[in-house]
N, C-alpha and C positions, 0 to 999 in steps of 0.2 A: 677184635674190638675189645676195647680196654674200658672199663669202668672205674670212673672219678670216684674214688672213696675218700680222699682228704680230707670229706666234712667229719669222717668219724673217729679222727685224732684228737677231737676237741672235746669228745663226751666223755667221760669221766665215769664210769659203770657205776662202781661202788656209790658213788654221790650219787647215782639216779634211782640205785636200790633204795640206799634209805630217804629220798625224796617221797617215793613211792609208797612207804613201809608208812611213812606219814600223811600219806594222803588214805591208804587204807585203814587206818588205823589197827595197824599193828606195829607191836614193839621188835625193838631187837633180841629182848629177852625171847619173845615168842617165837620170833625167826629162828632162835638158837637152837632153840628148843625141836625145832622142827626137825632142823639139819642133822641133831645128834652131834651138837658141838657148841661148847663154851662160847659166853657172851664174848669173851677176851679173844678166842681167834675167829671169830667172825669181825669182829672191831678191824684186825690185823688186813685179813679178808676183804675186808670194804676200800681199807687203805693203801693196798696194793695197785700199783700202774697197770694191770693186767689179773683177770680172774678168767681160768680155763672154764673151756664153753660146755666142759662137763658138769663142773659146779654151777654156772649159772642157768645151764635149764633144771637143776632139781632146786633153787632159789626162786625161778619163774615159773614151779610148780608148784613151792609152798605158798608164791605171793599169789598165783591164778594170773598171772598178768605175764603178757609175752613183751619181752623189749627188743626183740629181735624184728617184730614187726615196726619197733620204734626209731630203731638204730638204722633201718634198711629202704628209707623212706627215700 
């Protein structure tokens, strides 16, 4: 049994972080800051077609917000 996942070629991670980052009210400065990493490669970071799923749960530990529940709906 195969599971349809096509709908989640459409999401766009990096744009839903910092959708998020602004609905939290937090910055990308603060986000950097959290990571242990410059505003400039988190920018890079967010712009990327793909972000390992390593770095995005310590991203969805800094934000407290899980998008893994969001992406798997």
């Amino acid at each position: 049994m195969s599971e349809d996942l096509s709908y989640i070629g459409n999401i766009i991670v990096g744009q839903r972080i910092t959708e998020k980052l602004k609905e939290i009210g937090m910055t990308k400065a603060e986000l950097s800051r959290a990571l242990n990493m410059n505003q400039s490669n988190l920018n890079k970071l967010l712009k990327k077609d793909s972000i390992e799923t390593s770095k995005l749960v310590v991203i969805y530990r800094v934000m407290k917000y899980n998008f893994f529940n969001e992406f798997c709906r």
